[in-house]
MIMARRO-832283 format. One record per residue (C-alpha): residue number from 1; residue in three letters; z, y, x. Coordinates in nm, 2 decimals. Example, Ala and Ser with C-alpha at 12.3 -4.5 7.8 and 13.67 -1.06 7.14 Angstrom:
<pts>
+-----+--------+--------+--------+--------+
| num | residu |      w |      v |      u |
+-----+--------+--------+--------+--------+
|   1 |    ALA |   0.78 |  -0.45 |   1.23 |
|   2 |    SER |   0.71 |  -0.11 |   1.37 |
+-----+--------+--------+--------+--------+
</pts>
This chain:
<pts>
+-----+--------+--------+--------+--------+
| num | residu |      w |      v |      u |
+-----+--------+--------+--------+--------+
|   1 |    UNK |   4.61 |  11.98 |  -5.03 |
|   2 |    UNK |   4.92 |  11.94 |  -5.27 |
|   3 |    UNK |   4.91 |  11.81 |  -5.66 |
|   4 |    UNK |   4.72 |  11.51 |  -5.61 |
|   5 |    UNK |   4.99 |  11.29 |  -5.73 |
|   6 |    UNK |   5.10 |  11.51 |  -6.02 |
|   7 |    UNK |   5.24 |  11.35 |  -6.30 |
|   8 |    UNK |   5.30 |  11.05 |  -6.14 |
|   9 |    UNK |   5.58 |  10.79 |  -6.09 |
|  10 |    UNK |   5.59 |  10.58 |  -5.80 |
|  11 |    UNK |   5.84 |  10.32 |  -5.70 |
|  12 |    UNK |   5.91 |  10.22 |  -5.38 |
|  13 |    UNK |   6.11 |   9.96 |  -5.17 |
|  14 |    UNK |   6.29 |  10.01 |  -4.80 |
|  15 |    UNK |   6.29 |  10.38 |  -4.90 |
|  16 |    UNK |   6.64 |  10.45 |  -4.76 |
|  17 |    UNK |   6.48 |  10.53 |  -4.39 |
|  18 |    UNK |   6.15 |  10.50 |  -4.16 |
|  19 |    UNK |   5.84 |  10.46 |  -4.33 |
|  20 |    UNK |   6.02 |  10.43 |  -4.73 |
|  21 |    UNK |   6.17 |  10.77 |  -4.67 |
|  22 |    UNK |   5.81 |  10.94 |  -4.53 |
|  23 |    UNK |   5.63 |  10.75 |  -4.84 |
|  24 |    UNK |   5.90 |  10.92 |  -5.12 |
|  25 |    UNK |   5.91 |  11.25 |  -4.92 |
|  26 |    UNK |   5.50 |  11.26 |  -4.92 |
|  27 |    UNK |   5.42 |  11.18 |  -5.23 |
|  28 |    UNK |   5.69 |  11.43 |  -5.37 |
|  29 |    UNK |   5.53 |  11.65 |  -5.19 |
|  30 |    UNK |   5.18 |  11.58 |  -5.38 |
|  31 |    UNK |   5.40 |  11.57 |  -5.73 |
|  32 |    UNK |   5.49 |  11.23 |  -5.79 |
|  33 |    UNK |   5.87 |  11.15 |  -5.91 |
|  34 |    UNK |   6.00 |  10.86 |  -5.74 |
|  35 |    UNK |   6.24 |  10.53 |  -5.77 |
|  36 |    UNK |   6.34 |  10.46 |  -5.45 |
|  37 |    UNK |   6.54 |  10.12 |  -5.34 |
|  38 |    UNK |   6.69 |   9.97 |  -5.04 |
|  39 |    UNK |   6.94 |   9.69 |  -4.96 |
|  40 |    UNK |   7.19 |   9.94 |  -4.75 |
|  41 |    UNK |   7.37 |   9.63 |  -4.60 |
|  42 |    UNK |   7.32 |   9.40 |  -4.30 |
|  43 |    UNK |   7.16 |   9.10 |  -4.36 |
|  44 |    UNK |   7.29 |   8.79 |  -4.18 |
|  45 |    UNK |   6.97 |   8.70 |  -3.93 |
|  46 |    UNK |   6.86 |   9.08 |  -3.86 |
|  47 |    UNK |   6.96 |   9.20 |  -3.54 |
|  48 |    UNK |   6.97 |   9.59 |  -3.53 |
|  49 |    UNK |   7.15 |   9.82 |  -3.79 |
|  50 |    UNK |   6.99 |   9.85 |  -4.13 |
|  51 |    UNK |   6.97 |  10.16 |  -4.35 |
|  52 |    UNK |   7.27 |  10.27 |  -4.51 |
|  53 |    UNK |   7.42 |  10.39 |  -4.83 |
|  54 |    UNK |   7.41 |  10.75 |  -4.64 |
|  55 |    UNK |   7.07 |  10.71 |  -4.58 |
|  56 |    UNK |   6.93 |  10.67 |  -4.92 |
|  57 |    UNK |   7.11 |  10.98 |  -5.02 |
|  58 |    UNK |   6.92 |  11.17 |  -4.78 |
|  59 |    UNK |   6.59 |  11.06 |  -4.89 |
|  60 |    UNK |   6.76 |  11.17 |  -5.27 |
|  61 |    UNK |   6.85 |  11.46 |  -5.09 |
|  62 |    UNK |   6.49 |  11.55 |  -4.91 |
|  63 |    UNK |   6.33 |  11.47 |  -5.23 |
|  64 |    UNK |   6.52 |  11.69 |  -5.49 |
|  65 |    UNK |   6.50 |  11.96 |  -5.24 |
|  66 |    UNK |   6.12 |  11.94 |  -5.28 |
|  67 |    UNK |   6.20 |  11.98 |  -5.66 |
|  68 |    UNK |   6.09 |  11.62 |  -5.80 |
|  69 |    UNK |   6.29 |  11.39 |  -5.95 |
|  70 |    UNK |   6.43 |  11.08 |  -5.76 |
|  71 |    UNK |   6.62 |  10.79 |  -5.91 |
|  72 |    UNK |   6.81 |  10.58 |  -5.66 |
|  73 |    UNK |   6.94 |  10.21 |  -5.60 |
|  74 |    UNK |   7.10 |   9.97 |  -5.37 |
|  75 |    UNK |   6.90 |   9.67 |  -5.46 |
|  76 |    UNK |   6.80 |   9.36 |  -5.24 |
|  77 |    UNK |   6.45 |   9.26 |  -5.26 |
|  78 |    UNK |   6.56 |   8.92 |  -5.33 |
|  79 |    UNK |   6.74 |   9.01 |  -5.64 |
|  80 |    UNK |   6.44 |   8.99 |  -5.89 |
|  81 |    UNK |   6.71 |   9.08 |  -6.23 |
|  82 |    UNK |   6.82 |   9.38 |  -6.06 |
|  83 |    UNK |   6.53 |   9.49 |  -5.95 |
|  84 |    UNK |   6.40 |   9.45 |  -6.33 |
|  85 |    UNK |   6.70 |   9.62 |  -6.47 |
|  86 |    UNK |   6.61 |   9.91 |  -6.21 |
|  87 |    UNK |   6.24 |   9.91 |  -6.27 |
|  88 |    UNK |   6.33 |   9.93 |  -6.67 |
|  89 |    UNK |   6.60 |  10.25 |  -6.58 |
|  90 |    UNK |   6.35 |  10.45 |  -6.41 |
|  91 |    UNK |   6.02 |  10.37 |  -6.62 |
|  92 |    UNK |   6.32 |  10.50 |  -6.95 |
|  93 |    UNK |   6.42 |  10.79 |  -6.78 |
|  94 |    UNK |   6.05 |  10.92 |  -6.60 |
|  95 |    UNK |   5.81 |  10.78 |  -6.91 |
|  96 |    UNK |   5.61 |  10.58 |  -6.68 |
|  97 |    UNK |   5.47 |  10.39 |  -6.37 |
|  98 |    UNK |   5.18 |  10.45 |  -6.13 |
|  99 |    UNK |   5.22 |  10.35 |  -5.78 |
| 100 |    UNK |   5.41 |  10.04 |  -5.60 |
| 101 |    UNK |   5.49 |  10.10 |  -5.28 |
| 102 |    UNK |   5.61 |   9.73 |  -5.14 |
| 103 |    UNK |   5.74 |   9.85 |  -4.81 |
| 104 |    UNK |   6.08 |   9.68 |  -4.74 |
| 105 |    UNK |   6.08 |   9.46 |  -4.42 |
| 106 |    UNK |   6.23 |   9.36 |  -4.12 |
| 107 |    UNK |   6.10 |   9.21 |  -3.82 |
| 108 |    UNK |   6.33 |   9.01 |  -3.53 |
| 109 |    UNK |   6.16 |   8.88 |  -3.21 |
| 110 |    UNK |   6.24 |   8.47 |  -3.14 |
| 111 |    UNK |   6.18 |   8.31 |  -2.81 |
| 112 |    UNK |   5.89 |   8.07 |  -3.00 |
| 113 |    UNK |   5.81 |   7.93 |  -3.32 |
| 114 |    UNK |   6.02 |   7.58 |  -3.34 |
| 115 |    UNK |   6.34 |   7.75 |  -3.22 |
| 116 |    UNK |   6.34 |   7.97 |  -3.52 |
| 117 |    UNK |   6.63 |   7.88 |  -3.75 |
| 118 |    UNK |   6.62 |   7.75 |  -4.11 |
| 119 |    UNK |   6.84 |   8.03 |  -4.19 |
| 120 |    UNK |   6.60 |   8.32 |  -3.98 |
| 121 |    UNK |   6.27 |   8.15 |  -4.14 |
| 122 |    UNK |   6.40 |   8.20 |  -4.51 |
| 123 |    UNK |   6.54 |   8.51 |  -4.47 |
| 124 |    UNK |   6.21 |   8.64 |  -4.30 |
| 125 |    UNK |   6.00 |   8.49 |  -4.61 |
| 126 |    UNK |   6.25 |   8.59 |  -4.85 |
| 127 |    UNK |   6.26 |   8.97 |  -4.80 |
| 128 |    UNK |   5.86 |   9.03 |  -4.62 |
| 129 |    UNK |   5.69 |   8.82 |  -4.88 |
| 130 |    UNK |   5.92 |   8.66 |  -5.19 |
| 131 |    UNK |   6.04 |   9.03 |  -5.18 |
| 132 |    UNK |   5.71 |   9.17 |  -5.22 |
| 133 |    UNK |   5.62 |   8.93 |  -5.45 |
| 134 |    UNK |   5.91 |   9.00 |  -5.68 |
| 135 |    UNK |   5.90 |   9.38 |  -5.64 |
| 136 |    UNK |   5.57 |   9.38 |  -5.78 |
| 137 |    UNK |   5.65 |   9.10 |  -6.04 |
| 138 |    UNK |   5.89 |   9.33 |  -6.16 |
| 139 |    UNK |   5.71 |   9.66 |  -6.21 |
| 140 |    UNK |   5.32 |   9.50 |  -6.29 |
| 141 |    UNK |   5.40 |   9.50 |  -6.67 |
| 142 |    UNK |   5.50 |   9.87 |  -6.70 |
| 143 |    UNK |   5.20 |   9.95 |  -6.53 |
| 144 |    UNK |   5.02 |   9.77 |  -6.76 |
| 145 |    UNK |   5.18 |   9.90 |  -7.07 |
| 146 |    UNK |   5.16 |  10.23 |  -6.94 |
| 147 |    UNK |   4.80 |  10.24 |  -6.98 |
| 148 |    UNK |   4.70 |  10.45 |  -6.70 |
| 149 |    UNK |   4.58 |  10.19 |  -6.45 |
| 150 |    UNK |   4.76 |  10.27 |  -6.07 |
| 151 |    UNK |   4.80 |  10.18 |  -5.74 |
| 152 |    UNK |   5.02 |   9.96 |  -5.55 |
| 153 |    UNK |   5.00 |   9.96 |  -5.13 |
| 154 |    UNK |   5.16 |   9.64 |  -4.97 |
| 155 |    UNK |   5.26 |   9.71 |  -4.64 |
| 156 |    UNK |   5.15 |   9.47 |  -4.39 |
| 157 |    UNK |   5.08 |   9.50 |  -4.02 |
| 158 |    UNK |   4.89 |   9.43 |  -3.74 |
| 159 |    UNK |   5.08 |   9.12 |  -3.68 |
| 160 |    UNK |   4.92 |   9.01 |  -4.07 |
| 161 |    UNK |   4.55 |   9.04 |  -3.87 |
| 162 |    UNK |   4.63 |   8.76 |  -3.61 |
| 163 |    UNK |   4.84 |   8.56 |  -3.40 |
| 164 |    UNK |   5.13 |   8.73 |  -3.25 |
| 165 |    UNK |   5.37 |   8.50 |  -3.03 |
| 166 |    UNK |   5.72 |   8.53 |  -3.03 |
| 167 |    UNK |   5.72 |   8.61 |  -3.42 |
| 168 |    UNK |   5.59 |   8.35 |  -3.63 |
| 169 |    UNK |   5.78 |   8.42 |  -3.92 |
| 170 |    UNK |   5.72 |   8.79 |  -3.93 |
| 171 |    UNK |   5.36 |   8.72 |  -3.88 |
| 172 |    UNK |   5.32 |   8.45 |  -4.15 |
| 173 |    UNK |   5.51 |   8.68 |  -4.39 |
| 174 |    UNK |   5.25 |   8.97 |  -4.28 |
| 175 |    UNK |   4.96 |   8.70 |  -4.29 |
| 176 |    UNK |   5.08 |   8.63 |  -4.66 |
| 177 |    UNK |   5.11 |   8.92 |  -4.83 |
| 178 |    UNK |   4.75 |   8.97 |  -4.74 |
| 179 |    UNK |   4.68 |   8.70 |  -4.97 |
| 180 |    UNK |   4.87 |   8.83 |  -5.26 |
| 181 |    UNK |   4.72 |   9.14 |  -5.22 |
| 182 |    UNK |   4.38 |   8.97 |  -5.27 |
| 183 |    UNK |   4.49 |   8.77 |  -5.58 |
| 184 |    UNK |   4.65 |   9.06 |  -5.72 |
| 185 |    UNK |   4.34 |   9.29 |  -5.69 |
| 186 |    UNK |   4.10 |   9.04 |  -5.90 |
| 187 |    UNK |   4.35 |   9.04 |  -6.18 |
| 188 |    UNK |   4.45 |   9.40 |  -6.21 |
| 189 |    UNK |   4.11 |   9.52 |  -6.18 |
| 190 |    UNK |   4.03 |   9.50 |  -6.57 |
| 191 |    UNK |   4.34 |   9.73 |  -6.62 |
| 192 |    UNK |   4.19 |   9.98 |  -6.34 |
| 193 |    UNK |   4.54 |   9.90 |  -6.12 |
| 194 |    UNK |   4.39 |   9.92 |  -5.76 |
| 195 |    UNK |   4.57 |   9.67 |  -5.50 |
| 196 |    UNK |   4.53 |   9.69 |  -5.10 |
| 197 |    UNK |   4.71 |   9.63 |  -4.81 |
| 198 |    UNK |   4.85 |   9.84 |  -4.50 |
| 199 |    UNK |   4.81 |   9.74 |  -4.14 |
| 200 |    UNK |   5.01 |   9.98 |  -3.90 |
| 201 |    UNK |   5.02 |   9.95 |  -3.53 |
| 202 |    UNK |   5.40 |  10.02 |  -3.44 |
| 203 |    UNK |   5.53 |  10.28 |  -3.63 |
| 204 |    UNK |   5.79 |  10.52 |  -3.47 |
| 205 |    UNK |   6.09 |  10.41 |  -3.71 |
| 206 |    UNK |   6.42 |  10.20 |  -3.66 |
| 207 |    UNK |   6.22 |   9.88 |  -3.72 |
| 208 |    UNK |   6.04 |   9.96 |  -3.37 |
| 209 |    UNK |   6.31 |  10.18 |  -3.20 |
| 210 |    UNK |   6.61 |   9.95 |  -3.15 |
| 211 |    UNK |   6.82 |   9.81 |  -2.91 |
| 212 |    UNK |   6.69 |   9.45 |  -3.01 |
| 213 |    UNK |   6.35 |   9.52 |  -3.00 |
| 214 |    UNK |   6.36 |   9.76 |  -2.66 |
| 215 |    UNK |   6.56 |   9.44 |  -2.52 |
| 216 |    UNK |   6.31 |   9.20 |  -2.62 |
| 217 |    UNK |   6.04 |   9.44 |  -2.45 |
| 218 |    UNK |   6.22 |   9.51 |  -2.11 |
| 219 |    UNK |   6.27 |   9.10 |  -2.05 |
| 220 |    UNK |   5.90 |   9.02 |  -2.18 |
| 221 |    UNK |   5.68 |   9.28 |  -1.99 |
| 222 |    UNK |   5.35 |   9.03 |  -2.11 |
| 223 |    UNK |   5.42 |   9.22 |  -2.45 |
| 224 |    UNK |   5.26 |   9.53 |  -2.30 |
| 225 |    UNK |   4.94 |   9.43 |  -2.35 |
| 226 |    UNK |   5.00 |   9.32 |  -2.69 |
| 227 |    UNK |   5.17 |   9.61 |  -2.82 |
| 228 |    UNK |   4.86 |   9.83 |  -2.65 |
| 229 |    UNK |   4.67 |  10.08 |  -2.91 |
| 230 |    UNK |   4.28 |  10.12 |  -2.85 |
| 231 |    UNK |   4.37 |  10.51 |  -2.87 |
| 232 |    UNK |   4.60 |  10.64 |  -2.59 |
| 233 |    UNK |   4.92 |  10.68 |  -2.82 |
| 234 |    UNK |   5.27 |  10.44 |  -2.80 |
| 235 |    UNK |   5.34 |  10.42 |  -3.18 |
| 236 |    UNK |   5.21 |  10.59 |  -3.51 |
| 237 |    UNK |   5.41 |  10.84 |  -3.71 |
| 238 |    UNK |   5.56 |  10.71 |  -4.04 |
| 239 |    UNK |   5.38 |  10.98 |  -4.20 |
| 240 |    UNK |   5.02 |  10.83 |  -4.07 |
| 241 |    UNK |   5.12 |  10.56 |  -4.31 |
| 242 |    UNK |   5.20 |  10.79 |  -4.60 |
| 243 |    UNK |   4.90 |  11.03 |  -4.62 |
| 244 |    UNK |   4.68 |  10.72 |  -4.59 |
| 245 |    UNK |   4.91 |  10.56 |  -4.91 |
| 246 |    UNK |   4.86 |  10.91 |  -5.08 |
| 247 |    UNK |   4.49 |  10.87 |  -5.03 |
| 248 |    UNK |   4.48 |  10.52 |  -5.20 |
| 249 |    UNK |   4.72 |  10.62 |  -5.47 |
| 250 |    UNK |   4.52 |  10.95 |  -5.55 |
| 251 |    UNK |   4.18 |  11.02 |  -5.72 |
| 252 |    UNK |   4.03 |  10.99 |  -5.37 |
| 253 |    UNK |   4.08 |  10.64 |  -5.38 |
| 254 |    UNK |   4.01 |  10.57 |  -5.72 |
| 255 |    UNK |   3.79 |  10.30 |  -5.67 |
| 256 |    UNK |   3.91 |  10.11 |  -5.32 |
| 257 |    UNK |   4.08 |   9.75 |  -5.37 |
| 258 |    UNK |   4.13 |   9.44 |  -5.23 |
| 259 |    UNK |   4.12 |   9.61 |  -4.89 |
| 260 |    UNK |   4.36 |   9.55 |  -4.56 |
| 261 |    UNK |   4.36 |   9.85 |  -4.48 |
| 262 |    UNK |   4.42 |   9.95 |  -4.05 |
| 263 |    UNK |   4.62 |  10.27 |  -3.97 |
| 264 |    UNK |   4.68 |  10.13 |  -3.62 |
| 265 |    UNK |   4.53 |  10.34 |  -3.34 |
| 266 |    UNK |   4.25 |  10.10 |  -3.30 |
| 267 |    UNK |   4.55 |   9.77 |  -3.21 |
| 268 |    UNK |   4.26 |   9.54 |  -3.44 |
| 269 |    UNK |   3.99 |   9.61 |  -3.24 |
| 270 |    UNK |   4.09 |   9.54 |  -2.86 |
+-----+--------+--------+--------+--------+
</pts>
C-alpha cells in the first residue's frame, strides 16, 4: 500500500540513524516530505558513538532517491530557538505541517539510581523529555495554523510501562513523556491533531547494538530475563516502529489518541 501519506509534511527528530532514518525513509515511501534533525555530536554523559554529520546525509540521500523532498539540520533537541528557526524554514519552503515524529533519545545503563550523576540525570531529562517537550512546542502552532489537523507519535518504550532497574533516568524520562502525550491529546483534539505514544521492545538500532550496552549485558546476565520478548524474537526492526507510525499518521488512524501504543513483541505482557 503506497500514497497514504501524500501531500504531507512530517518532521522528525533523531533522524540521522536507527529508528529516525526508518521513520523519514517510510513515510517517503507513502509520500510525505520530510524535515529531518539530529544533534550529529557526542554529548558529554552518553557512552557509545552518536550519529554523525555523514549520517544524516544518508538519510537525505535515501530519501531524495525515493523522489520526496527532505530538508535537513544539525539541531540539539535542547536548543528550542533553533529548532523554531528550523521548524519555520521547512513549514516556508514545504507549505505546511502534519506529522511530529519526537524520536530523539539515548539511553545509558547506571549501576542504580543514587549513583547517577547530576550531570547524567539532566542530560537524560534534557534530551528524552525537555527535548520532546520543546520539539513539539516548537512545531504545534504550524500545525495549528495549517488547518489540517495531524499527528504527532512520541516515542517511548517499554521501559515508560514500568520499573526497569539499572536506568532510572531513562525510565522516568520514558515514564514522562507518557504524560505529555496524554495532556497533549485533550488539547489538540478540538483541532483534529491526534497525539499517542510508542512503546518498542528493543529495537535493532545503535541505541541497542553497542559496545556499552553489550558490556552492560555480558556483566549483568539477570538482564536476560528482563530484556525477554513474549514472542520468540531478540529485538524488533526499526521499521516495526515505522509502519505502525505510518498507521497512526494516515487515514487509518484518523481517529486513535491518547494511546501508548506497544510494538514490543509482547515485553508488556510477561
Amino acid at each position: 500500500m503506497t500514497g497514504r501519506l501524500a501531500g504531507k509534511v512530517a518532521l522528525i527528530s533523531g533522524a540521522a540513524r536507527g529508528q529516525g532514518r526508518s521513520h523519514a525513509i517510510r513515510m517517503a515511501q507513502e509520500g510525505a516530505d520530510i524535515l529531518a534533525f539530529d544533534v550529529c555530536r557526542q554529548l558529554d554523559t552518553v557512552q557509545y558513538p552518536l550519529a554523525s554529520s555523514e549520517d544524516l546525509k544518508e538519510t537525505q540521500r535515501l530519501v531524495e532517491t525515493l523522489g520526496r523532498r527532505i530538508l535537513t539540520a544539525e539541531i540539539d533537541v535542547r536548543d528550542a530557538d533553533t529548532m523554531a528557526q528550523f521548524v519555520d524554514t521547512g513549514v516556508a519552503e514545504f507549505g505546511r505541517l502534519d506529522i511530529i515524529c519526537a524520536n530523539a533519545a539515548f539511553t545509558c545503563f547506571v549501576p542504580n539510581t543514587w549513583s547517577i550523576t547530576e550531570q547524567e540525570w539532566d542530560e537524560m531529562i534534557g534530551v528524552n523529555l525537555t527535548g520532546v517537550w520543546k520539539t513539539v512546542k516548537a512545531a504545534i502552532p504550524a500545525m495549528i495554523e495549517a488547518g489540517h489537523g495531524g499527528c504527532i507519535a512520541i516515542t517511548s518504550s517499554s521501559a515508560g510501562t514500568k520499573g526497569m532497574v539499572n536506568l532510572a533516568h531513562y525510565v522516568s524520562a520514558k515514564h514522562g513523556v507518557v504524560g505529555l502525550m496524554r495532556t497533549l491529546a485533550n488539547e489538540l483534539a478540538p483541532h483534529m491533531i491526534r497525539v499517542n505514544t510508542l512503546h518498542p521492545t528493543g529495537v535493532n538500532t545503535k541505541l541497542i547494538n553497542n559496545d556499552h550496552v553489550r558490556g552492560f549485558l555480558e556483566t549483568h546476565p539477570e538482564w536476560d530475563a528482563n530484556m525477554a520478548n513474549a514472542l520468540p524474537v531478540d529485538m524488533v526492526e526499526p521499521e516495526d516502529i515505522s509502519n505502525a507510525i505510518v498507521w497512526l499518521a494516515s487515514e487509518e488512524g484518523r481517529y486513535v489518541t491518547g494511546v501508548s501504543l506497544p510494538v514490543d513483541a509482547g515485553f508488556a505482557g510477561r
